[in-house]
N, C-alpha and C positions, 0 to 999 in steps of 0.2 A: 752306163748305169744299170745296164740288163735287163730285162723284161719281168712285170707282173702283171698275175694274174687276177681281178677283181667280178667278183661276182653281186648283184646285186647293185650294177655300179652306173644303174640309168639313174636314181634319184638319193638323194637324201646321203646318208654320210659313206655311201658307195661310191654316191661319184664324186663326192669329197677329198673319199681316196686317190680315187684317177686322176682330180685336176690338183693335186698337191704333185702326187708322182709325175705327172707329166712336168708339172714347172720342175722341176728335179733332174729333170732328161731320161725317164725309165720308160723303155718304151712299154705298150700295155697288148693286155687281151682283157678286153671289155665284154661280159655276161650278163646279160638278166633276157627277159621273157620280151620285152617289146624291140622288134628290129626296126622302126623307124628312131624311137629316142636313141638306141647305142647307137646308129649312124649318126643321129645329127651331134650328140657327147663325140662321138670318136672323127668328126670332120671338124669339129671345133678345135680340139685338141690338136688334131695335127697343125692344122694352122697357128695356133696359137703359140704354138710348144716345138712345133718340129721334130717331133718325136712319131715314130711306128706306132700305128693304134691296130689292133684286130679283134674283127665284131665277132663275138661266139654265140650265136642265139640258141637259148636253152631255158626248159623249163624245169627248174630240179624238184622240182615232185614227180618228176617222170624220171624212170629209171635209167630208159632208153638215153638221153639228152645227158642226163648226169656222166653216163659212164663217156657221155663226146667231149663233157668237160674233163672228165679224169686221163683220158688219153694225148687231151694238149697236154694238161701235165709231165706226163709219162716222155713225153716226146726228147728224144735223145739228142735231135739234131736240132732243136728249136729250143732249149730250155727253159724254162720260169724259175727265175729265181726269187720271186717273192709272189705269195701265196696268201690273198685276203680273201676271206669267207664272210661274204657281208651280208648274202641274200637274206631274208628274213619272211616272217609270215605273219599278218596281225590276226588275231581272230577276235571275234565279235561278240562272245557271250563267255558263262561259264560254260565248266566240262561237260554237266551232265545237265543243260541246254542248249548245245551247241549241234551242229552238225554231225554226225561222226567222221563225214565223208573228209571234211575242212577238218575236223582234229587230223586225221592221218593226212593229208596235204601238207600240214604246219608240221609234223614227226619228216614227212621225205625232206622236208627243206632246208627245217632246221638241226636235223639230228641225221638222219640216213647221207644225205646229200654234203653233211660236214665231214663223217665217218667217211666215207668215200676218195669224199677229194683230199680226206689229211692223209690218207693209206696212200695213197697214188702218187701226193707231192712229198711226203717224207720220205716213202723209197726211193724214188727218185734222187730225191736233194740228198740222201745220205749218202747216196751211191757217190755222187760228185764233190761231196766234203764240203759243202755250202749249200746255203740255203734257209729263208724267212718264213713261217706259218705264222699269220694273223688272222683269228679267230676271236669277229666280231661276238660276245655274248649280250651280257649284262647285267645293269646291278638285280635285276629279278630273280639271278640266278642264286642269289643267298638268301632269299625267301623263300617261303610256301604262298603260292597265288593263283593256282592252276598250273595248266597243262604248260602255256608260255615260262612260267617261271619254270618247271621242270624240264623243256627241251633244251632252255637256257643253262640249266643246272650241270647237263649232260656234255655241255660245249665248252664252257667252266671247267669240270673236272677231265676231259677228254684232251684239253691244253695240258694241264697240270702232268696228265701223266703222259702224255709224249714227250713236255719239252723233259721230261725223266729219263726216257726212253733215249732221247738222242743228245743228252748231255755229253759233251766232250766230240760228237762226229761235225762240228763246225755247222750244223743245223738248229734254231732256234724257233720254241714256240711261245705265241703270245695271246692269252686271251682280252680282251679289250673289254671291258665291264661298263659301257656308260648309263650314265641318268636318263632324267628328260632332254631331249633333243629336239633342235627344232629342225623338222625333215615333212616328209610327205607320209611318216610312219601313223601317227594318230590321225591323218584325215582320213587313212584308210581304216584305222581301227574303228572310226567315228565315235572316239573316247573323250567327251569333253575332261578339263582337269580346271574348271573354275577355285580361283581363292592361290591356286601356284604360283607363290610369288616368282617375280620375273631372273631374281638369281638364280632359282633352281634352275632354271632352263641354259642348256649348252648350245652352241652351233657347230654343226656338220664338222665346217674345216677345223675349229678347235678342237674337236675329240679326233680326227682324223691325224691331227699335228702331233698329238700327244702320246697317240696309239704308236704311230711311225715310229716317235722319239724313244720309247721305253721299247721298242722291241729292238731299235737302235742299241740301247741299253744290257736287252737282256733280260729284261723286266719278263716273267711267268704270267703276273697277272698286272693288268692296267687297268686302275680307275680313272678317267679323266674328269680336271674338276677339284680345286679343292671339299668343296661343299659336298659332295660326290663321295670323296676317299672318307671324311671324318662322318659322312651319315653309313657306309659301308662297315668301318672299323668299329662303329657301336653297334650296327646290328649282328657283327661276325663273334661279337663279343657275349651276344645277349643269350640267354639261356633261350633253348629250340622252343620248347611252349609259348616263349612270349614273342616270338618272332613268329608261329602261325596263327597266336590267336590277334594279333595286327594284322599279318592278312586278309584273315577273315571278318575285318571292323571296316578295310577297308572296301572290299566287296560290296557289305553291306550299304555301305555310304554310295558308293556309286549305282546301287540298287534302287536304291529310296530318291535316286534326282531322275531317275528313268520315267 
């Protein structure tokens, strides 16, 4: 079933990915920043699954770390043939309250550190006439919300024009757009979302099964979720002004519960 590479894939719909593809028999290369969770995800897995797991510790806001994930890519003799970009970054405030330091940690992560590894694993995969890019974004990315909805934005349209770019070389790109999820993502953002009804919210392995399925497909962009795709298609629909002044009502709303 060949080897993928997931990043991002100690928690939440990262490792969603890994324990789908493991039940699947794809052996892995497990990424994110803590080496104790990917050993115990990647000793689980083995046992579970029977499948090859290898731990790559890395922190992709560093550039150093990024470029040791972009050379497993690279690697001629070990290939990866499927390519998930899961890492992510929450931040805590808006833009022009927040850190700067943490806004350009969330840009290496989310944006530098995507650019990076899609350059690395599309030369690669095209070179060899095969090959998967899943690029985790989301539905933020067809709003104005901050800097999150813009790095989003960037991973969105950075899909769109590679799987352009390698139409017809038997290489396929997919951006994954989901909703609310329930992951370890908002505990870390420390965002409460009181009043969300319990539909809106997705789990890990469902967006994870859905993402697989449409990139199985071909699918450019995946929303997972009916609820998801028809709140997507009306905001893709709505003229730009009234899709940034919603963003900005709803800022305001989580401003005033602070």
């Amino acid at each position: 079933m060949g080897t993928a590479l997931v990043t991002g894939a100690s928690a939440g719909i990262g490792h969603a990915f890994a324990e789908r593809l493991a039940r699947e028999g794809t052996d892995l290369v497990l990424v994110a920043r803590d080496r104790a969770r990917l050993e115990e995800t990647a000793t689980r897995l083995r046992a579970r699954h029977g499948v090859a797991v290898e731990v790559l510790v890395a922190d992709l806001s560093d550039r150093a770390a990024t470029g040791r994930v972009c050379a497993r890519l690279e690697d001629e003799v070990r290939p990866v043939d499927l390519l998930v970009n899961n890492a992510g970054f929450g931040l805590h405030a808006t833009f022009l309250d927040n850190d700067l330091a943490e806004e350009e940690a969330a840009l290496d992560v989310m944006v530098r550190a995507v650019l990076l590894t899609c350059h690395a694993a599309g030369r690669a995969m095209r070179a060899r006439g095969r090959g998967t890019i899943i690029n985790v974004s989301s539905i933020a990315s067809f709003v104005a919300n901050g800097t999150y909805s813009a790095d989003k934005a960037y991973v969105t349209v950075l899909s769109e024009s590679l799987a352009g770019q390698l139409a017809g070389t038997g290489v396929t790109v997919t951006a994954v757009c989901p909703g609310l999820t329930r992951s370890e993502f908002h505990q870390r953002q420390r965002v409460a979302l009181p009043g969300v009804p319990r539909s809106m919210w997705m789990d890990a392995d469902a967006v994870a099964a859905q993402a697989l399925a449409d990139a199985a497909a071909g699918k450019v962009v995946s929303v997972p979720g009916v609820q998801w795709k028809a709140i997507t298609t009306l905001v893709r629909a709505m003229p730009r002004p009234l899709v940034r002044g919603g963003a900005v009502r709803a800022v305001q709303r989580l401003r005033s519960r602070g």
